[in-house]
C-alpha positions as CSV (number, residue, x, y, z in Angstrom):
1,X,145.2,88.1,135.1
2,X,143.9,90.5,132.2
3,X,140.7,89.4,131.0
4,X,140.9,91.7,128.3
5,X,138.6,94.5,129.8
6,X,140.8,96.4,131.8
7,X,145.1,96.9,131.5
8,X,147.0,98.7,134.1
9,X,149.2,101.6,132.8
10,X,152.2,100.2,130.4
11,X,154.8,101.9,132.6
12,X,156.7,99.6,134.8
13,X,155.8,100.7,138.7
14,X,152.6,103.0,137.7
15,X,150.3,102.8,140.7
16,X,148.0,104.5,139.1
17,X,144.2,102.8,138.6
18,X,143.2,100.5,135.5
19,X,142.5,101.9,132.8
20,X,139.3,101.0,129.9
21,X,140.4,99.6,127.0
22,X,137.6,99.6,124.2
23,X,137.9,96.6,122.4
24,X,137.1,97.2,118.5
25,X,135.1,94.2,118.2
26,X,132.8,96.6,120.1
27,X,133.5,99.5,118.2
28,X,135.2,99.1,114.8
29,X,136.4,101.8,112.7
30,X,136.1,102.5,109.0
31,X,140.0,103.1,108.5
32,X,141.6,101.2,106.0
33,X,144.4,100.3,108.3
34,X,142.2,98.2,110.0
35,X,142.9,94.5,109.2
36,X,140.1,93.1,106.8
37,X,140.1,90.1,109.3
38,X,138.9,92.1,112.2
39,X,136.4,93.5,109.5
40,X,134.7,90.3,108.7
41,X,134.7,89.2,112.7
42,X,132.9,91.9,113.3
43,X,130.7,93.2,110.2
44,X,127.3,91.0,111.9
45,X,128.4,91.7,115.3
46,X,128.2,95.5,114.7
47,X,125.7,95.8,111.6
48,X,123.0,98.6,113.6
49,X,120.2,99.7,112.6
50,X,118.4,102.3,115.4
51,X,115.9,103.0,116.5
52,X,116.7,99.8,119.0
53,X,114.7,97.8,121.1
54,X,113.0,97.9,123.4
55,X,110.6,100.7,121.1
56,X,108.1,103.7,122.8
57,X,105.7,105.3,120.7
58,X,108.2,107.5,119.7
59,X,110.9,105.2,118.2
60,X,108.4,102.4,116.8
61,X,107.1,105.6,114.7
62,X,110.8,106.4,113.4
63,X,111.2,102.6,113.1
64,X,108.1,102.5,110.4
65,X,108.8,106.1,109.1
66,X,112.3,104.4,108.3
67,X,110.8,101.2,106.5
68,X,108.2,103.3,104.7
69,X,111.1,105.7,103.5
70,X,113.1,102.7,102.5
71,X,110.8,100.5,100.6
72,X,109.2,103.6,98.4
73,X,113.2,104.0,97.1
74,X,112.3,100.2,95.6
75,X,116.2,99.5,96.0
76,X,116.4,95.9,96.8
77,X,119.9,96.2,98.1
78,X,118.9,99.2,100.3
79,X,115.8,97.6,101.5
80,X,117.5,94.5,102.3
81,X,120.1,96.0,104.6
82,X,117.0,96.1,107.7
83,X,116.6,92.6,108.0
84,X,119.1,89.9,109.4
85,X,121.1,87.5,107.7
86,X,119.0,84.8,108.6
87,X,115.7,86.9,108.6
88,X,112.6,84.9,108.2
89,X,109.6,86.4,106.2
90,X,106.0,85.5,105.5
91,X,105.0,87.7,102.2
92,X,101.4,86.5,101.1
93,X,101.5,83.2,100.6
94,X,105.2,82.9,100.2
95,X,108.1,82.0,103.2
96,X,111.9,82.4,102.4
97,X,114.6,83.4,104.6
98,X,117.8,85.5,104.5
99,X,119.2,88.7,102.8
100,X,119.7,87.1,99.2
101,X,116.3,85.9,98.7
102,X,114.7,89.1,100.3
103,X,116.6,90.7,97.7
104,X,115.7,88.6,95.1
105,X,111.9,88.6,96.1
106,X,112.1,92.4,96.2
107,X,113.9,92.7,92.5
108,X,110.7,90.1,91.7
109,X,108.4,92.3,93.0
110,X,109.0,95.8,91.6
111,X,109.5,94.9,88.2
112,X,106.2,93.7,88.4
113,X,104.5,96.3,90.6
114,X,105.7,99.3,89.0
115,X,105.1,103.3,90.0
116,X,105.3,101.7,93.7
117,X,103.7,104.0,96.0
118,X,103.6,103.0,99.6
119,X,102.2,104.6,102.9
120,X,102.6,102.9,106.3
121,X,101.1,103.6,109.7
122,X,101.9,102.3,113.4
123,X,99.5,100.0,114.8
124,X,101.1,98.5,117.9
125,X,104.2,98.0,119.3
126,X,106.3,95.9,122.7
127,X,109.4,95.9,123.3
128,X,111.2,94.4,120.5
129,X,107.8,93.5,118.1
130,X,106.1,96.6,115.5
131,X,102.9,95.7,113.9
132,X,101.6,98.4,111.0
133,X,98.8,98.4,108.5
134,X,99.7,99.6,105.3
135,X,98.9,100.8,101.6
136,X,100.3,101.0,98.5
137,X,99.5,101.9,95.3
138,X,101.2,100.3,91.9
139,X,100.2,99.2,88.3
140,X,100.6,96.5,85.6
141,X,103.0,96.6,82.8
142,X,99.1,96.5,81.1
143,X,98.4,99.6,82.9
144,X,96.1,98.1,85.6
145,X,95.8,100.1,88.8
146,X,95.7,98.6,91.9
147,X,95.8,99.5,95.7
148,X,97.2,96.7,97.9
149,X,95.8,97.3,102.1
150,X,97.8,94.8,104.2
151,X,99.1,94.1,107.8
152,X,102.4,93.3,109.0
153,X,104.0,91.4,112.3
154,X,107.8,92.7,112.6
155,X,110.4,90.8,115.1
156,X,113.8,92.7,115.9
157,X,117.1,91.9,117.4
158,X,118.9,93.6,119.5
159,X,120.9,95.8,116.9
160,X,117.9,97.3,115.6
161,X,117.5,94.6,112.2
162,X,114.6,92.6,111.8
163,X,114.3,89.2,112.2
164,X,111.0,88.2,111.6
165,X,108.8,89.8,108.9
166,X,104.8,89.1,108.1
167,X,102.4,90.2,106.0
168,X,98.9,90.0,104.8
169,X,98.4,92.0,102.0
170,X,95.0,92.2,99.8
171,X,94.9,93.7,96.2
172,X,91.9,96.0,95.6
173,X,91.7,96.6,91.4
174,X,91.1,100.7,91.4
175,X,91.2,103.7,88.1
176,X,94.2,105.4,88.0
177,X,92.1,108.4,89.1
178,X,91.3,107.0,92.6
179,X,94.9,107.1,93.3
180,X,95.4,108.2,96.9
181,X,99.7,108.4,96.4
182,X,101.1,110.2,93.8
């Protein structure tokens, strides 16, 4: 009986061995003949985001080199595509879960913290858990410098995205010309 992993050769007497068949749930294409069916059964499934657990030093660093790249673009969309659907984040003194209202918190949050400036370091890591300290810089729309120094606790699933997000963060009012991020 197949069981959809292996076929035997399509011509009738072959004796030859089973061959793979790579299903494209596993690994979906970008062509357009592909039915947009399949595309929607698999777009969670597939969405990747390496480095991947489990993490060593070296790939926790990419993993927080990646964030701290991604978040100093201040795209909300582009920020937003790390995290799970369903991801669930601590920010301050806020909770909310999911891609929308990460996006929407984001969108919130860099039209108020503007000339966002951010620097983010590796503190410890396990197999599928980062935690970094961080700093960033930003100012008022009154021109009010401030540096923020925070913590945060990351969760990841298996693809790479993360599931769990939070962080402590502390304001610190500063002149312009103690900027450390420029």
């Amino acid at each position: 009986m197949w069981d959809g992993r292996l076929a035997r050769p399509e011509k009738a007497g072959s004796s030859g061995p089973p061959h793979r068949i790579v299903s494209p749930l596993l690994f979906p294409t970008n062509h357009k003949s592909e039915a947009p069916s399949l595309q929607s059964q698999t777009t969670e499934f597939m969405e990747t985001k390496p480095p991947l657990p489990p993490f060593t030093l070296e790939t926790a660093k990419a993993k927080v080199q990646a964030a701290e790249d991604a978040w100093n673009t201040r795209d909300p969309e582009r920020v937003a595509l790390a995290y799970t659907e369903d991801s669930q984040w601590r920010n301050r003194a806020e909770f909310f879960s999911g891609r929308e209202q990460i996006k929407a918190f984001l969108t919130r949050k860099w039209a108020k913290e503007l000339d966002y400036r951010l620097k983010k370091e590796l503190w410890s890591f396990t197999d599928n858990r980062i935690s970094v300290r961080f700093e960033y810089e930003w100012h008022d729309d009154s021109g009010y410098w401030y540096r923020a120094y925070g913590n945060e606790q990351w969760e990841f699933a298996e693809n790479g995205l993360m599931r769990r997000r939070e962080a402590s963060i502390n304001d610190v009012p500063i002149q312009e010309s103690e900027r450390k991020f420029r």
